[in-house]
N, C-alpha and C positions, 0 to 999 in steps of 0.2 A: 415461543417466538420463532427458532427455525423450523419447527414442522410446515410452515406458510412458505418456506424458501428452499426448495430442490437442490439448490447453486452450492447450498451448505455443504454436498456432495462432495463438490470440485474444489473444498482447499485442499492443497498439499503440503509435504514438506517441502521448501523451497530452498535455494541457495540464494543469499540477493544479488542482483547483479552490480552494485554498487554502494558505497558506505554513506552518500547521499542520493538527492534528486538523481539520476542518472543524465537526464537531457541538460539539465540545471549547471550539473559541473563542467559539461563539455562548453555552454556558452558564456559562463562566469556569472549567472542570474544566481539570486539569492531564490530561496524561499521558507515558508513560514513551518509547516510539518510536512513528516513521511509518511506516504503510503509505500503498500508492498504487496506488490500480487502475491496470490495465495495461489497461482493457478500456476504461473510461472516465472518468479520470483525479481519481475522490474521492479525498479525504487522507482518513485516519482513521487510528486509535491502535490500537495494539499489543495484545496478549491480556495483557500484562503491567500494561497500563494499567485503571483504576479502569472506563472505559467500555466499551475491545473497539470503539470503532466502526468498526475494518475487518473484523471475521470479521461485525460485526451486517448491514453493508454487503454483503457476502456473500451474506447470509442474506435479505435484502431484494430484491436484484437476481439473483441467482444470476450475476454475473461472478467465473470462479474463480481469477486470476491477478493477483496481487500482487507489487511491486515494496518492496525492503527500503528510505525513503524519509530516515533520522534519523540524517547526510544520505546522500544516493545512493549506496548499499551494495553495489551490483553482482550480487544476487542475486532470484531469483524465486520464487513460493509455490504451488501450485497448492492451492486447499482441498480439490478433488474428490478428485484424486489423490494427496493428500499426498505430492508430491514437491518438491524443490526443483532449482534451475536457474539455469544463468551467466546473466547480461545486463550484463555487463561491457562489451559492445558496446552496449549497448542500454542504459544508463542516462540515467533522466531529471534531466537537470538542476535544481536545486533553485533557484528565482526569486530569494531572495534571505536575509537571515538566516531564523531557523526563531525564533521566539518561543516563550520558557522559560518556565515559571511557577514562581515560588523560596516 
């Protein structure tokens, strides 16, 4: 399945840049799951979430490789390629709880 996806190239190890959505918590929006760039380690929310700030993040940077983050899912996103991909070896570790909004 990644032989189809070049992008597979471009994950790294990341630091995240924050323990949820990053844009999410500065404006007090909930959302539903974490994404995690793999290219350069933003949190943002899910397309199922009210904001999207991980495909907006996307959209903004053009890094195309996402990690499933709510919590470390063991799976990968390519946006370009619309493929997905193990990182079961390669998952990032989540810092510490994930902050809910009820």
């Amino acid at each position: 399945m990644t032989d189809a996806c070049p992008h597979v190239a471009d994950v790294a190890d990341v630091t995240p840049s924050a323990a949820g959505c990053e844009e999410c918590l500065k404006i007090g929006s909930p959302w539903v799951h974490l994404r995690l760039c793999r290219v350069c380690g933003h949190v943002g929310c899910c397309d199922d979430s009210p904001n999207r700030h991980a495909t907006a993040h996307y959209h903004a940077t053009g890094h195309p490789v996402i990690e499933g983050y709510d919590p470390p899912e063991g799976w990968g996103w390519c946006y370009i390629d619309e493929v997905a991909f193990d990182l079961r070896d390669r998952m990032t570790p989540h810092p510490g709880p994930i902050p809910r909004f009820v």
